[in-house]
C-alpha positions in Angstrom: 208.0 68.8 66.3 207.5 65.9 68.9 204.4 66.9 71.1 204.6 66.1 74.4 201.7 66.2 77.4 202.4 66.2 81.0 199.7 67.3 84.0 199.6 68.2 87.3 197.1 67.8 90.0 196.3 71.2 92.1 196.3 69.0 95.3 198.5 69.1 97.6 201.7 72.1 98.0 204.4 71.9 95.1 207.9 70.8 97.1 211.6 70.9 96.1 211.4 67.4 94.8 208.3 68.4 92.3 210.8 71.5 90.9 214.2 69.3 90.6 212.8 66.2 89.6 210.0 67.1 87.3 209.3 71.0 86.4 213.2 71.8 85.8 212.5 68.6 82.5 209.3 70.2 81.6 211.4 74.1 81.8 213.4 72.5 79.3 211.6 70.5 76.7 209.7 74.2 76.3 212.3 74.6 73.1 212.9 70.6 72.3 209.1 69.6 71.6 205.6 70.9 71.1 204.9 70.8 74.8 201.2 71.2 76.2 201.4 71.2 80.4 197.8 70.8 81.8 196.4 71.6 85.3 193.8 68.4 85.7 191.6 69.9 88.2 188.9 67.3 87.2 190.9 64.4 88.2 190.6 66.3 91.6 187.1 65.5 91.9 187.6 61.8 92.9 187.3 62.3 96.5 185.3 65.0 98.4 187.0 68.0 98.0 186.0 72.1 99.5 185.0 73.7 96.6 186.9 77.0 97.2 189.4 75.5 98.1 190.4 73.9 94.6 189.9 77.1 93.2 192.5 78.5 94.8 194.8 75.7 94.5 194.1 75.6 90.8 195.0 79.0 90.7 197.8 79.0 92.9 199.9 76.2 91.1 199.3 77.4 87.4 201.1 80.9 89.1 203.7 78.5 90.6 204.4 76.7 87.4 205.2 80.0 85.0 207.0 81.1 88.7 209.1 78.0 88.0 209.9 78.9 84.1 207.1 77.5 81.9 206.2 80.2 79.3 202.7 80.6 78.2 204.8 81.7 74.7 207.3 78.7 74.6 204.1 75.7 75.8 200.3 75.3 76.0 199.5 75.7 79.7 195.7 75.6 80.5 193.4 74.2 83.0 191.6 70.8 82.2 188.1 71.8 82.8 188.4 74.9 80.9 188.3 72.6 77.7 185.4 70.4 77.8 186.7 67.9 75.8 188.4 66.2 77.9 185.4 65.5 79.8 183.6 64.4 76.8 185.9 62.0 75.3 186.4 60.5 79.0 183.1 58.9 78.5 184.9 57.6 75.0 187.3 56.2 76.5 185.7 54.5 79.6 183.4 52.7 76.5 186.6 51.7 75.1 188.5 50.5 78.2 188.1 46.9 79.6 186.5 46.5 83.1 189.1 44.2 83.8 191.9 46.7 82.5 190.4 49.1 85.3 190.4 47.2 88.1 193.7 45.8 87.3 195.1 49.6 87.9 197.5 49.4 91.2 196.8 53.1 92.3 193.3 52.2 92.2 193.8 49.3 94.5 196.2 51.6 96.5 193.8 54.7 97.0 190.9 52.5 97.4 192.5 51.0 100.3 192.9 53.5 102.1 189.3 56.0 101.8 186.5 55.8 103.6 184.9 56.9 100.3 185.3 55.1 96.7 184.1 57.4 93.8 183.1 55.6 90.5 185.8 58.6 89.0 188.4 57.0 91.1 188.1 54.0 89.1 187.1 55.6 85.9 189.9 58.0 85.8 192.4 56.3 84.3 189.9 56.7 81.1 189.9 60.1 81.8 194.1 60.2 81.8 193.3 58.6 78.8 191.9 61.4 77.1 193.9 64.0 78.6 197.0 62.5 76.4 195.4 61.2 73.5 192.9 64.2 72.6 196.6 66.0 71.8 198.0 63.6 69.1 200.9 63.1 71.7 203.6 61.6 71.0 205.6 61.3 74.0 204.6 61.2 78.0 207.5 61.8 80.6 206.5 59.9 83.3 207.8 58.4 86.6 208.1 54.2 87.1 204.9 54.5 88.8 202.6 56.1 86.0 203.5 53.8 82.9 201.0 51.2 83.6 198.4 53.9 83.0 200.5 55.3 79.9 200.1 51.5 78.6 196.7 51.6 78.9 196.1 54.5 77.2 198.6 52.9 74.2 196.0 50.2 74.2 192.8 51.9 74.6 193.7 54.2 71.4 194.7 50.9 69.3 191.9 49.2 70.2 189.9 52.5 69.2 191.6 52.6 66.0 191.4 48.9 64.8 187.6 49.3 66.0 186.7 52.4 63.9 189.6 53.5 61.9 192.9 55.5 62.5 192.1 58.3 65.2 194.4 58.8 67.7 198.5 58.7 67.9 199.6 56.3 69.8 201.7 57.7 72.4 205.2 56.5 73.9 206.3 56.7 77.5 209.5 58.2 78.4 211.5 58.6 81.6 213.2 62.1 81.0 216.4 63.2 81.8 217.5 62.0 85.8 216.6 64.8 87.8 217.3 64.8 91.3 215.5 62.3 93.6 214.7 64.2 96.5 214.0 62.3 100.0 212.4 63.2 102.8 214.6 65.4 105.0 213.2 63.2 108.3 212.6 60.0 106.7 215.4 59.7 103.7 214.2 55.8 102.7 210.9 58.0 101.6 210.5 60.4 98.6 209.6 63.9 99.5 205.7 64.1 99.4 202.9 66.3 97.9 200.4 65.3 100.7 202.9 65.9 103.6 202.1 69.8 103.4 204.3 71.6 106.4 205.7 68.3 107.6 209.2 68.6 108.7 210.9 66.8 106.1 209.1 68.4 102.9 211.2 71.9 101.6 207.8 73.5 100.1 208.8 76.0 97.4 206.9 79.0 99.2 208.4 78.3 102.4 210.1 81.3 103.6 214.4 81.3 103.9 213.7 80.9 107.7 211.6 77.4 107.6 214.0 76.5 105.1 216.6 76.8 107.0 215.5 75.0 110.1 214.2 72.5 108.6 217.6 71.4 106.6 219.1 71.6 110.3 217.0 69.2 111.6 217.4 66.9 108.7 218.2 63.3 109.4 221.7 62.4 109.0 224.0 58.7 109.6 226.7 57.7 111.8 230.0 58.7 111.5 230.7 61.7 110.1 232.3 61.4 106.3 230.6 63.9 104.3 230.3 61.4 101.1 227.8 60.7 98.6 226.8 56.7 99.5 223.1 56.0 99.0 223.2 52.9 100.5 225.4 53.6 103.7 224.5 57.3 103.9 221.0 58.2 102.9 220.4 60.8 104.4 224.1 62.8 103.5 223.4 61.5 100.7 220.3 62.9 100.3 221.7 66.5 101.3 224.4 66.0 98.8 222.1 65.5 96.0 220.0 68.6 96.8 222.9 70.4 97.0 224.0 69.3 93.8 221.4 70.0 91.5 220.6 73.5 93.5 223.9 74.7 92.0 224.6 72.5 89.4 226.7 69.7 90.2 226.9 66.3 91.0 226.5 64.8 94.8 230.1 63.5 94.7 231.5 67.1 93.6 228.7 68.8 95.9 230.6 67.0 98.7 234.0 68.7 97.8 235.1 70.7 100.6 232.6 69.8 103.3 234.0 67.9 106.1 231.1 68.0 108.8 227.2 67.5 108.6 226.7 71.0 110.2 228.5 72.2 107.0 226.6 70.3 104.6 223.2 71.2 106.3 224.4 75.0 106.1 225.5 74.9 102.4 222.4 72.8 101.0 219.7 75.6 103.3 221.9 79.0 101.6 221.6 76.9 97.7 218.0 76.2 98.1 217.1 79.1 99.4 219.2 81.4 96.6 217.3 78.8 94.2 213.7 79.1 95.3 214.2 83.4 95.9 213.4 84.4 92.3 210.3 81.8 91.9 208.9 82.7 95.3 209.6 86.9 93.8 208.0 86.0 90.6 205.2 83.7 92.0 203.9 86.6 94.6 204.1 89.2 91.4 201.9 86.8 90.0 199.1 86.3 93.1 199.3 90.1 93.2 197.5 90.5 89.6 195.1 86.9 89.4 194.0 88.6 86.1 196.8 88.3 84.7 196.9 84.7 85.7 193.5 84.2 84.3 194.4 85.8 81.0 197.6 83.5 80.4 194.8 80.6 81.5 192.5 82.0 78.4 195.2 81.8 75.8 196.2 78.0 76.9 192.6 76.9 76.8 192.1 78.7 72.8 195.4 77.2 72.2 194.8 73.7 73.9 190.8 73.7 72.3 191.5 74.2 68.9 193.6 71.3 69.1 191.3 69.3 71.4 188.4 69.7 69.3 189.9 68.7 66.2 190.8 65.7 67.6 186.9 65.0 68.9 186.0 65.6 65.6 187.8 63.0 64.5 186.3 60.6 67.4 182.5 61.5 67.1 183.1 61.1 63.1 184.5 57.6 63.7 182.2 56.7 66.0 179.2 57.4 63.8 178.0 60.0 65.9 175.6 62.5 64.2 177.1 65.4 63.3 175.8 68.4 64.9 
């Protein structure tokens, strides 16, 4: 089967836009690929960070994700530092990677712009990303427009690696997955829905309760006039509503619009959907923050499942590399 490897940072709250664009595709390539989902907590590490804090975050989303349908039975879900590999081939990879290549990353230049603190790892961790795919023999990454620079690199650190020392890694293809459902800010619709805007009013979290839910879809941002239609250009934010809507009950945005004929309707509708939608992951995430040993068992058999793989494929590198064997 095609393996694919996606991963998630534990910063930040998961929002509506992370479930219908993103987790909903990775729900479903569970029983179309080999799929291995990881939780990079070490790409965390970048900036200054409360220790206990990531713990619980880490913890947190991996319960959110099988709350959202990934099966531990169906995909390899595991924490990055629980398999030391990736750390170890990071350091391969950053010896492999161009300076130049680095610096030329744009979310470098981005973050970099805007902390008070620059970390070596923020600059380095594209080497790490690096690893995270290629230790996997992936085949295929499902990424957003504004990852595939990195997923190029990666393509071009493992050729390089493999014209240098001999076949070792699969090169792996991006792919943008199915459309899921761009979701805008419910305040500023011109703006995607945000990880780092946690509790701001235009961000549906997916444990906010049906209350905050509901006001904050009533105090979403509309246009003039009042022709519930689906027009991203004209009408943004209906627009917006209408596409939330849609892919809460399965539908389009045009056919979501059937039957509405004011924004106080649509408002109403797209709250009741999301909230029907989000009440059996909130259930199944709280059985799951009840028991964090369960958690931490399903964590256990990723990593086995994730290592054996992992360090087959450093076996290969150190052997390539020359490194004595140990």
């Amino acid at each position: 089967m095609t393996r694919v490897f996606s991963g998630i940072k534990p910063t930040g709250s998961v929002h509506l836009g992370n479930l219908l664009g993103a987790l909903r595709n990775w729900v479903a390539m569970q029983d179309e690929a080999d799929t291995v989902y990881c939780v990079v907590d070490l790409h965390a590490l970048t900036v200054p960070h409360d220790p206990e804090e990531l713990r619980a975050a880490t913890l947190s989303l991996t319960q959110l994700l099988v709350a959202s349908g990934l099966d531990p039975e169906r995909c390899t879900l595991f924490v990055q530092g629980h398999v030391r590999e990736h750390a170890e081939c990071a350091w391969v990879m950053e010896c492999t990677a161009a300076f130049g290549e680095l610096r030329r990353m744009t979310q470098f230049k981005d973050k970099s712009e805007s902390n008070d603190f620059v970390s070596g790892g923020l600059f380095t961790y594209p080497a790490l990303q690096a690893a995270d795919i290629l230790l996997y023999d992936t085949d295929q990454v499902p990424v957003g427009e504004d990852q595939r620079q990195h997923i190029e690199l990666t393509r071009d650190i493992a050729m390089r690696f493999n014209s240098r020392y001999g076949e070792t890694f699969v090169v792996p293809e991006a792919i943008i997955p199915p459309t899921g459902a761009r979701v805008m800010d419910l305040q500023h619709p011109e703006n995607k829905m945000s990880k780092s805007d946690d509790g701001a009013q235009g961000t549906i979290l997916l444990l906010d309760d049906p209350a905050a839910i509901e006001k904050k879809f009533k105090r979403a941002v509309t246009d003039s006039g009042n022709e519930v239609c689906y027009d991203p250009v004209d009408k943004p934010g209906v627009s917006n509503l209408l596409s939330i809507l849609g892919a809460a009950t399965g539908r389009s945005p045009e056919a979501a619009a059937d039957g509405l004929e004011r924004y106080g309707d649509l408002k109403a509708a797209t709250a009741e959907a999301v909230v029907e939608l989000l009440r059996p992951v909130q259930a199944r995430y709280h059985e799951l923050a009840a028991d964090p040993a369960e958690t931490s068992r399903l964590l256990e058999i990723g990593a086995d499942k994730a290592r054996e793989v992992a360090a087959a494929t450093f076996d290969r590198v150190r052997s390539n590399l020359g490194l004595l064997g140990r």
